[in-house]
N, CA, C and O atoms as a MOPAC input file, in Angstrom:
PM7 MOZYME 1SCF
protein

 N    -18.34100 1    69.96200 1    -0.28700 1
 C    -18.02600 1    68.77100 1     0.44600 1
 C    -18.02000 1    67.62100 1    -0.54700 1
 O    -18.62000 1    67.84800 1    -1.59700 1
 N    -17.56100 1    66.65600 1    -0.43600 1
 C    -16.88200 1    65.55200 1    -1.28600 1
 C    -17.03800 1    64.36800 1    -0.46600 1
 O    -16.45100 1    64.33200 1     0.61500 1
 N    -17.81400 1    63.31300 1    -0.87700 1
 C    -17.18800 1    61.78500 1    -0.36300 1
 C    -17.39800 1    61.16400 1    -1.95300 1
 O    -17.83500 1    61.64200 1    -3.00000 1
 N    -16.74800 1    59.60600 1    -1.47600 1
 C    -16.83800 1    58.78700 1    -2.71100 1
 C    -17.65400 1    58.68700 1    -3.77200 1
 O    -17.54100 1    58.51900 1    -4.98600 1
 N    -18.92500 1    58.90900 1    -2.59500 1
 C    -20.21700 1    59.02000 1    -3.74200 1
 C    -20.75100 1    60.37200 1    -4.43100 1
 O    -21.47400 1    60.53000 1    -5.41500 1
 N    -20.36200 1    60.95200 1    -3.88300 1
 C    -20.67300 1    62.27500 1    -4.50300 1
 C    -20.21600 1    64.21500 1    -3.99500 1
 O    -19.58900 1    64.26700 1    -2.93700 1
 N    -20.38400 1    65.05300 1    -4.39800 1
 C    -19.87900 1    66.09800 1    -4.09200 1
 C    -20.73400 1    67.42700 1    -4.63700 1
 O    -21.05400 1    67.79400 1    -5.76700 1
 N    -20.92500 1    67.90700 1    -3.46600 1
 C    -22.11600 1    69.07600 1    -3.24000 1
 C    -21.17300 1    70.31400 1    -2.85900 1
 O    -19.95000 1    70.32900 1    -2.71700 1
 N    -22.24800 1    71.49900 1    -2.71700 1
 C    -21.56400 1    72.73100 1    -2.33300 1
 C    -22.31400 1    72.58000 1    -0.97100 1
 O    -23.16600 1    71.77700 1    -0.59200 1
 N    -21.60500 1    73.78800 1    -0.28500 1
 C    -22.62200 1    73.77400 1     1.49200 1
 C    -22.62400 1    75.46900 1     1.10900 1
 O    -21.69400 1    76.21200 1     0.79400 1
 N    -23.95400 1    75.70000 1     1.26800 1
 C    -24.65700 1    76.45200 1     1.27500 1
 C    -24.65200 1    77.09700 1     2.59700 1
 O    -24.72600 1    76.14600 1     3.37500 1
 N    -24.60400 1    78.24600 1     3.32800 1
 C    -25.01300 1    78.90500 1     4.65900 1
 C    -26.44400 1    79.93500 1     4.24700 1
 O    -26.81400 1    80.54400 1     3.24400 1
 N    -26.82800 1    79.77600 1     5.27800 1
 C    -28.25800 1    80.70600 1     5.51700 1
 C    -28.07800 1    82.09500 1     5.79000 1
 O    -28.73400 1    83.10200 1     5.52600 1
 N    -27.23200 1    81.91700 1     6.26600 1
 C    -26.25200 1    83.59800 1     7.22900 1
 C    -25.45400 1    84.06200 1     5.86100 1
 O    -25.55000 1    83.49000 1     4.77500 1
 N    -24.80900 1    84.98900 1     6.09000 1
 C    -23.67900 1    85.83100 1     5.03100 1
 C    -22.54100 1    85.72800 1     5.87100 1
 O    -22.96200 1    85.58800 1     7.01900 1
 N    -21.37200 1    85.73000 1     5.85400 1
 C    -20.31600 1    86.40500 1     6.36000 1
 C    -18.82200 1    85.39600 1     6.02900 1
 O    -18.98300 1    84.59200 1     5.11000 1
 N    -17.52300 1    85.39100 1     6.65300 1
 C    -16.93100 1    85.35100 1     6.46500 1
 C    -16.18800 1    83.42500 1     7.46400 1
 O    -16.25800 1    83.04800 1     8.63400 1
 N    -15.52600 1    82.71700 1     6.07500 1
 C    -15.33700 1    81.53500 1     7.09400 1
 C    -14.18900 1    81.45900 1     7.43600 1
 O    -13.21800 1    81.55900 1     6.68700 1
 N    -14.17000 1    81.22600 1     8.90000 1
 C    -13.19200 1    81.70500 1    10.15100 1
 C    -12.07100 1    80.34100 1    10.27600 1
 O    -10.84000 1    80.34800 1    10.31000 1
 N    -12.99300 1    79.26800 1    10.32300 1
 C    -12.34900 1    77.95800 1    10.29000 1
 C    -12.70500 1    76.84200 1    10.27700 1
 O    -13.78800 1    76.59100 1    10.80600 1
 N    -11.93300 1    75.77500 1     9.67700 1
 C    -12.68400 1    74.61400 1     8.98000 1
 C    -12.40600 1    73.28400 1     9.85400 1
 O    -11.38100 1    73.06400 1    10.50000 1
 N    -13.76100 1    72.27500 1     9.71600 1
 C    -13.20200 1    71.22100 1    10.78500 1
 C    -12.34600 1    69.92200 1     9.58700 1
 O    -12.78700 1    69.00500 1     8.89500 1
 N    -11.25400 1    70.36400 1     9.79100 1
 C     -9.83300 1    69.50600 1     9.63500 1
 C     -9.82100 1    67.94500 1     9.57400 1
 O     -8.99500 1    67.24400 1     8.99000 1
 N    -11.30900 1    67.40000 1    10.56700 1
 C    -11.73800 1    66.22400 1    10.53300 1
 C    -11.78800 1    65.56700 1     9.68200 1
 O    -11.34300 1    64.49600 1     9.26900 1
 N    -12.87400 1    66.91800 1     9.23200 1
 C    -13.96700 1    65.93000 1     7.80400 1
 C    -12.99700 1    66.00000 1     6.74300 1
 O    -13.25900 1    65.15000 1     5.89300 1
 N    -11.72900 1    66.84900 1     6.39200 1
 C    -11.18600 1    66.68700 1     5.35700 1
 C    -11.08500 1    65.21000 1     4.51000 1
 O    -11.74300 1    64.89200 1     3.51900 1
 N     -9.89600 1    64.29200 1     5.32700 1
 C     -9.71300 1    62.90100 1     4.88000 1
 C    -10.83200 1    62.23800 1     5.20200 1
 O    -10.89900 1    61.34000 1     4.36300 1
 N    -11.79800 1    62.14600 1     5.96100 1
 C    -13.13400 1    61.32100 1     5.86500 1
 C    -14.29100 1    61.94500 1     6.01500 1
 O    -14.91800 1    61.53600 1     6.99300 1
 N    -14.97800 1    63.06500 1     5.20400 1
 C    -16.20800 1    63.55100 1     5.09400 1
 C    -17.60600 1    62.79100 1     5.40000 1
 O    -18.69200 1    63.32100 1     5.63600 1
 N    -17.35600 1    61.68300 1     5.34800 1
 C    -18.63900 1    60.65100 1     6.15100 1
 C    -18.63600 1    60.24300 1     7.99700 1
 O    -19.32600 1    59.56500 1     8.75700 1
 N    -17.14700 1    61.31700 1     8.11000 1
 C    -17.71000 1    61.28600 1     9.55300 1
 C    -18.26300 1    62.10900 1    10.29100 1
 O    -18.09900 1    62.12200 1    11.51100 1
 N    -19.24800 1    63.18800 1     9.43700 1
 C    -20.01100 1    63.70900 1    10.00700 1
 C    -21.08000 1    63.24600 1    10.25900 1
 O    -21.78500 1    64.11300 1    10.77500 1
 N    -21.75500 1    61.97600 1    10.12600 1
 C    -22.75200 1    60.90600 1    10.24000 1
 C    -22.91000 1    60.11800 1    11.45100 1
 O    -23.86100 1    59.54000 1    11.97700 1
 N    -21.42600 1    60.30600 1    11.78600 1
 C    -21.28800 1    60.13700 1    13.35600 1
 C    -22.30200 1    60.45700 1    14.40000 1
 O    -23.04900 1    59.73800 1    15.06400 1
 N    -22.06800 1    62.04400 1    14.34000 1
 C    -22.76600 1    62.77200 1    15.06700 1
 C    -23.18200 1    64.11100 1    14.22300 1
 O    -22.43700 1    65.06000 1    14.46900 1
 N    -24.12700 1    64.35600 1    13.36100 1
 C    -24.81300 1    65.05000 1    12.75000 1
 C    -24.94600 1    66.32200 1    13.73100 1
 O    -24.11900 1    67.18600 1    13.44100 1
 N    -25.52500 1    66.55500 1    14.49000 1
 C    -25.99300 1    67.94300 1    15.67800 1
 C    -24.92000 1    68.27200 1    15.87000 1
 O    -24.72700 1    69.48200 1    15.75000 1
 N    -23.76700 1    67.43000 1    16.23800 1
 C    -22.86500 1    67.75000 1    17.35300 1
 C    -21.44100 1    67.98500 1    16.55800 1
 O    -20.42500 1    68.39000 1    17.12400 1
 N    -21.50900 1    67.73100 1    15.44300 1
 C    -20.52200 1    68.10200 1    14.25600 1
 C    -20.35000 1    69.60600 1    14.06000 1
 O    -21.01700 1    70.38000 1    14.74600 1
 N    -19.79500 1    69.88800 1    13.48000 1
 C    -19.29200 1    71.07700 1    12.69800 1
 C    -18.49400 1    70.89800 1    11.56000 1
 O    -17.69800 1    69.96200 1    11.48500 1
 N    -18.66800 1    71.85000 1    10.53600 1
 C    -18.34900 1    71.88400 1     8.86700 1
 C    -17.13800 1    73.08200 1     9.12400 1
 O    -15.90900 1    73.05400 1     9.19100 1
 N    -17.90700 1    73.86200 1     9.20100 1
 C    -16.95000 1    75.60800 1     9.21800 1
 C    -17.75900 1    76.58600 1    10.24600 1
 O    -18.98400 1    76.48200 1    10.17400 1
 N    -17.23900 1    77.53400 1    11.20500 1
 C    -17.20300 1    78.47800 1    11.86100 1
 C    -17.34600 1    79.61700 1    10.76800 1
 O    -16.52400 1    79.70000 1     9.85600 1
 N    -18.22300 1    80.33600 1    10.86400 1
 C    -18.22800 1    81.69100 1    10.43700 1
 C    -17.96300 1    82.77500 1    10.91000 1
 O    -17.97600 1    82.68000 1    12.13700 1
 N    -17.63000 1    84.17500 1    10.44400 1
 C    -17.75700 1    85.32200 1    11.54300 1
 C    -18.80100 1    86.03500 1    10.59800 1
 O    -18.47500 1    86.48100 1     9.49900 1
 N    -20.35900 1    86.12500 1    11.21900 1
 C    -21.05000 1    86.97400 1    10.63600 1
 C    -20.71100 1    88.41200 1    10.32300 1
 O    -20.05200 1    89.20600 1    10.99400 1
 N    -21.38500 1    88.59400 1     9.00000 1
 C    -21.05200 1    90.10500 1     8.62700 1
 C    -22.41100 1    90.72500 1     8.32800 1
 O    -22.46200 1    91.58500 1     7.44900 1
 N    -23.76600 1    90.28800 1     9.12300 1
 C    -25.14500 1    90.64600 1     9.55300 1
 C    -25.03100 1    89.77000 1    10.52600 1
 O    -24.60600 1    88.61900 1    10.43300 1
 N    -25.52800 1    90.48600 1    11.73900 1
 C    -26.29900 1    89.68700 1    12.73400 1
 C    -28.00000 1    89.58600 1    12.49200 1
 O    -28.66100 1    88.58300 1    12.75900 1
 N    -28.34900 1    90.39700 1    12.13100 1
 C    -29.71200 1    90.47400 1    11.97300 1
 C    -30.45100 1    89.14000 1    11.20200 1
 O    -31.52600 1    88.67600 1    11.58000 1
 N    -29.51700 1    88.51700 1     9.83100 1
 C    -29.87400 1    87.56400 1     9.61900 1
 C    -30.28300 1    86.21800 1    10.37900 1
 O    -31.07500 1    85.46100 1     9.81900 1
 N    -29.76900 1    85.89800 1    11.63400 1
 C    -29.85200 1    85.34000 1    12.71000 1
 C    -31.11000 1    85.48700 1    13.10500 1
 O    -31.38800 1    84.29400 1    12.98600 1
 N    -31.97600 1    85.90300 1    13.42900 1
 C    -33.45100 1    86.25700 1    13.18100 1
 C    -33.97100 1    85.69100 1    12.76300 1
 O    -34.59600 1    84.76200 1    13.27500 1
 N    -33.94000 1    86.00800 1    11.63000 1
 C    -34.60000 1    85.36100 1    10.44600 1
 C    -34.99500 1    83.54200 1    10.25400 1
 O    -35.82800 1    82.81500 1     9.71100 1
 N    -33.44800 1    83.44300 1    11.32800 1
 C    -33.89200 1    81.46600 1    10.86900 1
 C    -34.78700 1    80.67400 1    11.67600 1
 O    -35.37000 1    81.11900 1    12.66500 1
 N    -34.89100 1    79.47700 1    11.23600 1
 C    -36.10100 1    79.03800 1    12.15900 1
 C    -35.39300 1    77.86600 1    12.93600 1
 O    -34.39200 1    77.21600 1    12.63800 1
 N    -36.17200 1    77.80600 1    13.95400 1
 C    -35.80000 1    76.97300 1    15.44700 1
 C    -36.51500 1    75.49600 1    15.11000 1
 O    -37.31200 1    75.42800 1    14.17400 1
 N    -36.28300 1    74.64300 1    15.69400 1
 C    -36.59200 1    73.29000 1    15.32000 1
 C    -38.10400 1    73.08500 1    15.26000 1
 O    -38.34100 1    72.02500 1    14.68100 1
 N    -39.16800 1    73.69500 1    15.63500 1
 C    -40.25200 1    73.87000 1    15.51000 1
 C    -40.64500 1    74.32100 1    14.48400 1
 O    -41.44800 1    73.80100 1    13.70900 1
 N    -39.90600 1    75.71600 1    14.35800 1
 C    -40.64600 1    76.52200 1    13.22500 1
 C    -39.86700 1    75.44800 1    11.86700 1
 O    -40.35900 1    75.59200 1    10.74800 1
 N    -39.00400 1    74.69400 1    11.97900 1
 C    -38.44200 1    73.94300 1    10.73900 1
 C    -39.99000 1    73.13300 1    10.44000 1
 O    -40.68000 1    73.25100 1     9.42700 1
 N    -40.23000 1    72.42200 1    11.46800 1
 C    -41.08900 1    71.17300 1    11.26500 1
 C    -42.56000 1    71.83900 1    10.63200 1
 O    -43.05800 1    71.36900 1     9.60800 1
 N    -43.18500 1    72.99700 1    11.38100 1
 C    -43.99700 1    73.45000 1    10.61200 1
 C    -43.50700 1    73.61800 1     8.91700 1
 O    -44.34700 1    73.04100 1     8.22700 1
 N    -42.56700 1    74.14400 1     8.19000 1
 C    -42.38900 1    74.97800 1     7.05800 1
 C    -42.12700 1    73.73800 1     6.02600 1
 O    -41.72300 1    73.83500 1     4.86700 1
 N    -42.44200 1    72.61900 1     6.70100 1
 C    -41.79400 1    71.01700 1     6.07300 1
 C    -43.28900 1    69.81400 1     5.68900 1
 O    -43.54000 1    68.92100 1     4.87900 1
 N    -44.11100 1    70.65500 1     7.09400 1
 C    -45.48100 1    70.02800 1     7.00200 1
 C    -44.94100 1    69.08300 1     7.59200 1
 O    -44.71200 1    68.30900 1     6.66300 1
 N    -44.52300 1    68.54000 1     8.63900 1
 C    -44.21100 1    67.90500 1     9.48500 1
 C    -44.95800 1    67.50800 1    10.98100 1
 O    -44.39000 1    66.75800 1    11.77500 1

């Protein structure tokens, strides 16, 4: 991802394959700031479900943060 100020990779937690991209953020990548939760980057099609498991729910985030 890319804005003016700078440019990162996006990382997924899951493995699998990306299905489709939001077209939005292309020409303005700071409008995912808009609405952060309610945004989307890319759709995946997992290639493990099991990894799904594994992640943590907004609770278990805040514990692993010391929050």
């Amino acid at each position: 991802m890319e804005s003016v100020k700078a440019a990162t990779d996006i990382y997924s937690p899951v493995s699998g394959e990306v299905i489709a991209v939001n077209k939005e953020l292309i020409p303005y990548p700071a409008g995912i700031n808009r609405d952060p939760y309610g945004s989307w980057i890319f759709e995946l099609k997992l290639s493990n479900r099991d990894e799904v498991g594994r992640l943590l729910d907004a609770d278990g985030y805040r514990a692993a943060i010391g929050e």
